[in-house]
N, C-alpha and C positions, 0 to 999 in steps of 0.2 A: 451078503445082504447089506451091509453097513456101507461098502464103494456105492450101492446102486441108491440107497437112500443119501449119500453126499451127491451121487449128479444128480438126480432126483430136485433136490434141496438146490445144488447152483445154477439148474435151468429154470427152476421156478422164482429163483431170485432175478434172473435174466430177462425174462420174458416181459414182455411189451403189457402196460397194465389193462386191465377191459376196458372198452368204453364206457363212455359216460352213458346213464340211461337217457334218454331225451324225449321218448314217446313220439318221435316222429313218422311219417310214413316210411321216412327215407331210412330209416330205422327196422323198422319194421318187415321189410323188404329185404333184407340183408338175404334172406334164405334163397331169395330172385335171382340178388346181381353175383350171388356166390358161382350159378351157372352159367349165367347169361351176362356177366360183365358187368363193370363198375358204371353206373348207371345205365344198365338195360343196353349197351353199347352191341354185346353180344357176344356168345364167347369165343375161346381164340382157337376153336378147332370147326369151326364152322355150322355144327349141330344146333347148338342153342341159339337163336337167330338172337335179333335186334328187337326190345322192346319201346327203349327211348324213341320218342314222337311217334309213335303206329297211334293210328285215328281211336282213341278211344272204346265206342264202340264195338270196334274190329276185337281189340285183348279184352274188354269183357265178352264178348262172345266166346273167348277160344280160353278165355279161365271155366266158364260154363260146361265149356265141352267136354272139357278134361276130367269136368269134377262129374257128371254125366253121361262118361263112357262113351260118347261119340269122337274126341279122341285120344289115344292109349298108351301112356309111361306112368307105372305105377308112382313114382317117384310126385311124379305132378298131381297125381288124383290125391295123393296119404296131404299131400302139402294143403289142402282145399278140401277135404272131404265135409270140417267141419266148418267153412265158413261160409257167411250168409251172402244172398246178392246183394244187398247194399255197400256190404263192405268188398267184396269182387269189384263191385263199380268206384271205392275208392280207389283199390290198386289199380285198376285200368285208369284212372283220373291222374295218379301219379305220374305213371310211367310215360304218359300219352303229353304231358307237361315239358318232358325232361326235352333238351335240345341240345344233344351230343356232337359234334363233328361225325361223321360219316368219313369211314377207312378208305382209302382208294379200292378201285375196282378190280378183282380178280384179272390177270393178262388170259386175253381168251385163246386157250389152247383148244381148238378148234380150226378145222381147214375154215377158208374164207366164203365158201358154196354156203356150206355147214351154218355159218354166223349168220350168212342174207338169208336163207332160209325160214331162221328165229326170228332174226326183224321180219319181214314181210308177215309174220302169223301173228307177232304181238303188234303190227300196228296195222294191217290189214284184215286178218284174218283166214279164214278159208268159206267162202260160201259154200262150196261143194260138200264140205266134212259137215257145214252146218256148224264153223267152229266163230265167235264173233270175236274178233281183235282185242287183246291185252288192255289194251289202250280205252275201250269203247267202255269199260267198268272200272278200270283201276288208274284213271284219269291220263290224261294226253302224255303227262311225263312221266308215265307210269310210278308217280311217286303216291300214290294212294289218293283218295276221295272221303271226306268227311260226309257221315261220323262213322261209317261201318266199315268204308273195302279201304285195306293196306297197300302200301306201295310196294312193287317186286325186285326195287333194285336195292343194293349194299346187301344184299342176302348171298350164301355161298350156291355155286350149283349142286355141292352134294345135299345142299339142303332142298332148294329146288327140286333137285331129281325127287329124293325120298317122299317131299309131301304130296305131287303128282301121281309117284305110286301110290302113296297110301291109299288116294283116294279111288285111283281107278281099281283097287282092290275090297274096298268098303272098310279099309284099316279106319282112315279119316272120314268124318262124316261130319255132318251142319244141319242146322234147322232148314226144312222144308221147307220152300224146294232148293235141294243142296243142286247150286249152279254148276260147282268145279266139278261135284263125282259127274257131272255130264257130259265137261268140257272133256276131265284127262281122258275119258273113256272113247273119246271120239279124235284123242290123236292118237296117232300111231307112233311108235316104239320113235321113229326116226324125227319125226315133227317133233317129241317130246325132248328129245335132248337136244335138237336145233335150237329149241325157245327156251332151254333152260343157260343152253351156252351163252347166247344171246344178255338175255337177262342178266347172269352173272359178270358179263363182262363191259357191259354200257355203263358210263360215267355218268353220277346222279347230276342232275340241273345244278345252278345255283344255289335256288333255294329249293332245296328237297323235302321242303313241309310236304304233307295231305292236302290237295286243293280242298275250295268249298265247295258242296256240292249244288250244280248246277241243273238248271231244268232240262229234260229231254230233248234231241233234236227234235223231235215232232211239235213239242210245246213251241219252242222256240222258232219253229219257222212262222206259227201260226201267229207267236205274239208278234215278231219282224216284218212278217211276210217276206222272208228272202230265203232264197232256195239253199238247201241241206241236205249234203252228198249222202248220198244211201251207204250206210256198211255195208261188208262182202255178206256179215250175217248179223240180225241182229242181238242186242244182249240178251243174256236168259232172265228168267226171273230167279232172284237166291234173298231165303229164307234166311233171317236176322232175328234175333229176342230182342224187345222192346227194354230199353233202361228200367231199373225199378221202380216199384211205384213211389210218389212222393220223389223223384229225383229229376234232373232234367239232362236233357241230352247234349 
């Protein structure tokens, strides 16, 4: 008993002192970046995606869901169970701020058939499936659209694969009308790993912010008056909670 209370006593003499309290958000969050990476970067087994710059909007919504059983790891529900949407909408404010470097792109292990396949669905689409292009909601460089839809790339494909199934299984779900339980339900098993290879393996732009969000083509041709190519299909409509009240978007 006496050896274990001497290492006891020279590891805690050893040991790195706490932090200082600071009351910061960045602070505050610590419980975040402890899975998901030192600023929201994401963690290093590919599960816990990327929080740093995702469109605001987009992570309150998906703190929402978590804490509302639409989608499901205990862990994240105990973490939020007790807090308010105003302050949800602070951590998504946080995180949505942070402007991390982005890791190089996964080497896509994937036949080359396999890869064209994925592009041709994320930026084309499938009219047949009734499936509308990657690109047509989660902006041209698929780096996301302010304030709601996220960007798909720097994300892993085991993570890709898993949220696709969730949702064509009703694991994941989103406020009415849930766009993706639509989308993944309407690709097949083979389309769905094409587009997630894809994805995982395209190099993000330059600047890989969230674009701003822009008016429809249909507004846009009217207010131009210059012609705008028809998608293979067009976007769905997908269900978003509005910011709290008293807050602005």
């Amino acid at each position: 008993m006496f050896l274990l209370l001497v290492m006891y006593a020279a590891a805690s003499a050893g040991a790195a002192p706490p932090l200082p309290f600071e009351d910061t958000m960045a602070q505050r969050t610590v419980a975040c970046t402890s899975c998901h990476g030192r600023e929201g970067r994401a963690g290093p087994d590919g599960y816990y995606p990327r929080l740093a710059g995702k469109p605001q909007g987009y992570l309150y919504n998906q703190l929402l869901n978590f804490r509302e059983g639409r989608r499901h790891y205990g862990l994240m529900t105990g973490l939020l169970d007790t807090l308010s949407d105003p302050y949800l909408y602070e951590i998504a404010h946080h995180f949505a701020e942070l402007d991390a470097p982005y890791p190089p792109p996964q080497p896509a292990n994937a036949p080359p058939e396999q890869l064209q396949r994925g592009r041709m669905l994320a930026t084309q689409g499938n009219a047949a499936q009734q499936l509308p292009a990657c690109v047509s909601c989660h902006g041209k460089a698929l780096t996301g659209v302010q304030p709601n839809v996220p960007g798909l790339l720097g994300l892993s494909r085991d993570y890709l694969n898993a949220q696709l199934g969730a949702w064509r299984t009703g694991q994941r779900r989103a406020h009415a009308p849930d766009c993706m339980a639509q989308i993944a339900r309407r690709l097949t098993p083979e389309d769905l790993t094409a587009v997630t290879a894809f994805l995982a393996a395209e190099a993000l732009p330059r600047n890989p912010k969230p674009m701003a969000a822009v008016p429809s083509p249909v507004r846009q041709k009217a207010r131009k008056g210059t012609p705008v190519p028809e998608p293979a299909a067009p976007p769905l409509e997908c269900g978003s909670a509005p910011p709290p009240v008293g807050t602005r978007p």
